[in-house]
Wavefront OBJ file of the C-alpha trace (Angstrom):
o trace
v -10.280 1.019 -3.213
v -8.995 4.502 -1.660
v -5.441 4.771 -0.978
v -5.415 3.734 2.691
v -7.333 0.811 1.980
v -4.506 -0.164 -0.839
v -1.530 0.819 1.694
v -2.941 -0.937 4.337
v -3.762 -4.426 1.931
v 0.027 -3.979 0.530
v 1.179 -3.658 4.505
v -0.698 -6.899 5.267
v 0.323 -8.694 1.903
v 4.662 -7.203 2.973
v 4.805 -6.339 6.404
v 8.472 -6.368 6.557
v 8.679 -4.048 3.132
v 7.364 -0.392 5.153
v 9.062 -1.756 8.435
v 12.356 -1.920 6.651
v 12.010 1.217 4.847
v 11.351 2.866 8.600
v 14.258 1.442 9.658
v 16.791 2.465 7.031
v 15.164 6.327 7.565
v 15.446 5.862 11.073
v 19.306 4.772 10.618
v 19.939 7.858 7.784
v 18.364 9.815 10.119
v 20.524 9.258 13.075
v 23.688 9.484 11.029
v 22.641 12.608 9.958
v 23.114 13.577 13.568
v 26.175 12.193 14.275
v 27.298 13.671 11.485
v 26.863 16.901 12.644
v 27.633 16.256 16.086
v 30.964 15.087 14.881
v 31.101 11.836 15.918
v 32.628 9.836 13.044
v 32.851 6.341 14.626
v 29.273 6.498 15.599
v 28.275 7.819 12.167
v 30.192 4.806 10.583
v 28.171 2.541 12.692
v 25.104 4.330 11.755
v 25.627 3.878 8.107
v 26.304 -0.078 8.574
v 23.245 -0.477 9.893
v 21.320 1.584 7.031
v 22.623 -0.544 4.927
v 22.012 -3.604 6.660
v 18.235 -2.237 6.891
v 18.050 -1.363 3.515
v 19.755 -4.927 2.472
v 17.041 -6.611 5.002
v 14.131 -4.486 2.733
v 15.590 -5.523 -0.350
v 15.217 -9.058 0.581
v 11.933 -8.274 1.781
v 10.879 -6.827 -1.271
v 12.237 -10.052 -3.068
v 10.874 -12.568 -0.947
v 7.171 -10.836 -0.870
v 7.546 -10.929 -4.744
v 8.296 -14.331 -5.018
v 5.630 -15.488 -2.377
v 3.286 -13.310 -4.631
v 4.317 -14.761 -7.836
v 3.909 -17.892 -6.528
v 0.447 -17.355 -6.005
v -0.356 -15.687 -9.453
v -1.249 -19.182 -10.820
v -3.776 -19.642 -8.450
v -6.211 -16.801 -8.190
v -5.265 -15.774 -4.745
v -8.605 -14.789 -2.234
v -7.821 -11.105 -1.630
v -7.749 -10.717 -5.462
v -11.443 -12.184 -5.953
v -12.037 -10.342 -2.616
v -11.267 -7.586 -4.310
v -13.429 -8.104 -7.620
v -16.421 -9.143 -5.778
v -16.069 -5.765 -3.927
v -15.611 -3.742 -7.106
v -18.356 -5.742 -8.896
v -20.393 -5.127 -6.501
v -19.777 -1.331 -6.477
v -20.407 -1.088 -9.777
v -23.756 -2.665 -9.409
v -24.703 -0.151 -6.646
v -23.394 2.578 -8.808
v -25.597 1.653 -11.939
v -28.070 1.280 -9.376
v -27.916 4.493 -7.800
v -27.701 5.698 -11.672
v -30.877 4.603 -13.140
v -32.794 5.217 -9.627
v -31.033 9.289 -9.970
v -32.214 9.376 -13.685
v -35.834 8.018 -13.176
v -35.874 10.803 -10.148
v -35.306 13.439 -12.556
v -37.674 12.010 -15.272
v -40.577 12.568 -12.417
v -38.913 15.923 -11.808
v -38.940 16.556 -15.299
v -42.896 15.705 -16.003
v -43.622 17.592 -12.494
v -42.712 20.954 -13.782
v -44.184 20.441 -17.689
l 1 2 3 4 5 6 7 8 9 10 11 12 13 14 15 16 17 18 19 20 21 22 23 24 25 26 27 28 29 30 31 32 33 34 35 36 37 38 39 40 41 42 43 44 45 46 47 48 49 50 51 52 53 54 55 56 57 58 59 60 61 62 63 64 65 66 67 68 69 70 71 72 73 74 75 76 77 78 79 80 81 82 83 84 85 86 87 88 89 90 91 92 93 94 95 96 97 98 99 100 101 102 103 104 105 106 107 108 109 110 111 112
């Protein structure tokens, strides 16, 4: 499993977890900017909703661990999903292995 497969499984497993975390960047960001504008009443609003976002992705974060845990009795289907895949790319790598090595066997007798 490469990275972008993982990030996109965890995104489909938490949606609202990498949503949330947008949001609260998005809201630091545009604080930022008031800040240096000098707009304190807008950067006061700014920073209530970061922290609302980042109280929304906490609770995120909580709820997709107990929806997960609740699960973890159970063997859930992207799990054996997932070690059917890897089973079956180990196969094709031992495969691929023993096909490469008889290869350079014949290779081997070729040139004696």
């Amino acid at each position: 499993e490469s990275y972008q497969e993982k990030a996109w499984r965890k995104f489909k497993e938490q949606p609202f977890v990498p949503i949330g975390t947008l949001l609260t960047c998005g809201a630091l960001v545009m604080a930022t900017v008031k800040m240096r504008q000098g707009n304190s009443q807008s950067l006061n609003n700014w920073l209530r909703v970061r922290v609302i976002a980042q109280g929304a992705t906490i609770a995120a974060v909580c709820a997709g661990t107990y929806v997960m845990g609740s699960t973890s009795g159970d063997e859930s289907k992207q799990t054996r999903q997932l070690d059917e895949i890897r089973a079956h790319r180990e196969a094709r790598a031992g495969k691929d292995r023993k096909e490469f090595e008889d290869r350079l066997k014949d290779a081997e007798k070729q040139w004696k």
